[in-house]
C-alpha positions in Angstrom: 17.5 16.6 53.7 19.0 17.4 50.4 20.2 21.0 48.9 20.3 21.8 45.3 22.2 23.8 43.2 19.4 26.5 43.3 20.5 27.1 47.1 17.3 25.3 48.2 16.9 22.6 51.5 14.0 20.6 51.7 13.4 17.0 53.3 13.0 14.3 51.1 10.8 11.4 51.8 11.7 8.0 52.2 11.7 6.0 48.8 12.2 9.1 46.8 14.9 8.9 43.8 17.0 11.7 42.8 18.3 11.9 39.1 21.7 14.1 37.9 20.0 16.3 36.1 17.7 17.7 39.3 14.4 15.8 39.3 13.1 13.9 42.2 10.7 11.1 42.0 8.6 8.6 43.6 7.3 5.6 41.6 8.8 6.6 38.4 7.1 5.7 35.4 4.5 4.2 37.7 0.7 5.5 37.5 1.3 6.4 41.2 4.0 8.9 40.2 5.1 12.4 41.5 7.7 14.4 40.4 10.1 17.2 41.7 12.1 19.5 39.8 13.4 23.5 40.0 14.3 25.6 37.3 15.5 29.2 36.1 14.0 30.3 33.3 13.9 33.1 30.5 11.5 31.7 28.1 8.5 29.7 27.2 6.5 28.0 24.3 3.8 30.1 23.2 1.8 26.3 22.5 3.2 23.2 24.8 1.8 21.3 21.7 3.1 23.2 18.7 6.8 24.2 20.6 8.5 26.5 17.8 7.1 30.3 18.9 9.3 30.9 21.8 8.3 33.7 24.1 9.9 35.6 26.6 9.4 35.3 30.0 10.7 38.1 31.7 12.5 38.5 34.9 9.5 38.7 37.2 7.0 36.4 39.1 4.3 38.3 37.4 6.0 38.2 33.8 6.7 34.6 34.0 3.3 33.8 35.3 1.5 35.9 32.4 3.6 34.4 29.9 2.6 30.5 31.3 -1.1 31.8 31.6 -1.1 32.6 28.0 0.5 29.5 26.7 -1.7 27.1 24.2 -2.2 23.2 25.0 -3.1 22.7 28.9 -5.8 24.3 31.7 -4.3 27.0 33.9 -6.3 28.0 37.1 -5.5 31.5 38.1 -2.7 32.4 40.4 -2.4 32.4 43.8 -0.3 34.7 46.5 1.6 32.1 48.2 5.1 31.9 50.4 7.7 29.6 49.6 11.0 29.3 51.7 9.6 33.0 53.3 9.8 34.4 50.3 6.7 35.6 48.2 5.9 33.6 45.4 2.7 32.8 43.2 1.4 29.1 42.9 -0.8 28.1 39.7 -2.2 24.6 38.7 -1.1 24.2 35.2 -3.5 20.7 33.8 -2.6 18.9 30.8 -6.6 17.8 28.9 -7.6 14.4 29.1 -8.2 14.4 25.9 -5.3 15.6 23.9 -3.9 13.4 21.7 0.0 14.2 22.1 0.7 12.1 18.4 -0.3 15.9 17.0 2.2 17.8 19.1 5.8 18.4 17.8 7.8 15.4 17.9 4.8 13.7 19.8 5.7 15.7 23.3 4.6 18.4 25.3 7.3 20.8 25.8 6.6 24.0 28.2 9.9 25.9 28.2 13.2 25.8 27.4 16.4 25.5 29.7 17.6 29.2 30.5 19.1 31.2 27.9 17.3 29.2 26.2 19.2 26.1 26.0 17.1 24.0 23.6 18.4 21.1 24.3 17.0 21.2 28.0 13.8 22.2 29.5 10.3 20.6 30.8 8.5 18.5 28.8 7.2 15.3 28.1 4.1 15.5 30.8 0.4 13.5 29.9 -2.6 14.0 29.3 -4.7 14.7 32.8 -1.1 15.6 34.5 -0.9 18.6 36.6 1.7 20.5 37.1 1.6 22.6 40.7 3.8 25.5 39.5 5.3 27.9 42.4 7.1 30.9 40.9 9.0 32.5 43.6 11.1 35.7 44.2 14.3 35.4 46.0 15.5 38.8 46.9 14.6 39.7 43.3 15.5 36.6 41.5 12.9 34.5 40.3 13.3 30.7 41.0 10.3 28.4 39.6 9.2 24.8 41.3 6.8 21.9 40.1 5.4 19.6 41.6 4.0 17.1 39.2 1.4 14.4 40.0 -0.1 12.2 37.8 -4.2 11.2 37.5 -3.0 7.8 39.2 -0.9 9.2 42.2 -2.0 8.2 45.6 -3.0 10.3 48.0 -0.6 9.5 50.2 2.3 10.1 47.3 0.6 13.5 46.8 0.9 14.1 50.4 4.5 13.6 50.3 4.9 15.5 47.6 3.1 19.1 49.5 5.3 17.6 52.4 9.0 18.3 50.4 7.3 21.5 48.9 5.9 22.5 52.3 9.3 21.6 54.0 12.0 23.9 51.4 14.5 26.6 52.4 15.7 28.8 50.5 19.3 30.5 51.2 18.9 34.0 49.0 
């Protein structure tokens, strides 16, 4: 069981690997891998490819999640009403294309948002092509707390299963 700094509990499988700055992996830079991470943001990239039009984001589930549906450069399915930690939250597949070639994005990365603030020098990026990102938007008592679960075209499903497990298994203190 592990608590972060966003006042979230969750249980972390065996084999996992935390990092200082928040994420939590399994079979890092493996084609198996799945990633962990929680932000609070303020802002995104208009294009995840093209990263200089910052937009943003609101304060809101619903402001966040509009702004990410209308970003440039991956696939977004449409949201879903979900629960997270009892509280409300919306959950949306965010899916980089198979065939993008990140050599034309800025600096050769994907880059989705910004730390909060922003903080440039922070943020998401740096996903692949035919990555999805399961993105849960959530609203603590009015403060709006995102998490991603990232897996890759090559993790397993059992990897994948761990990965619902921790998202399945978080509580959140508001």
């Amino acid at each position: 069981t592990y608590t972060n700094a966003d006042r979230l509990t969750f249980t972390v499988p065996a084999g996992w690997t935390y990092e200082d700055y928040g994420e939590l992996y399994k079979d890092r830079d493996e084609p198996g891998e799945v990633k962990f991470i929680t932000w609070v943001l303020t802002h995104v990239f208009s294009d995840v490819c093209q990263w200089g039009t910052l937009v943003d984001a609101g304060t809101t589930v619903d402001e966040f999640v509009d702004a990410v549906m209308e970003q440039e450069g991956w696939e977004a399915s449409a949201p879903t009403a979900v629960t997270v930690g009892g509280f409300p939250a919306k959950r949306l597949e965010l899916t980089v294309p198979a065939e993008l070639d990140t050599e034309t994005c800025t600096n050769g990365v994907l880059r989705y948002w910004p730390g909060p603030g922003p903080d440039m020098s922070d943020g998401d990026c740096c996903n692949l092509p035919g990555n999805t990102d399961s993105v849960y938007v959530v609203d603590v008592a009015g403060n709006r707390l995102v998490a991603i679960a990232r897996h890759y075209p090559g993790s397993s499903a059992e990897n994948r299963a761990e990965l619902q497990a921790l998202v399945d298994s978080i509580e959140i203190e508001p």
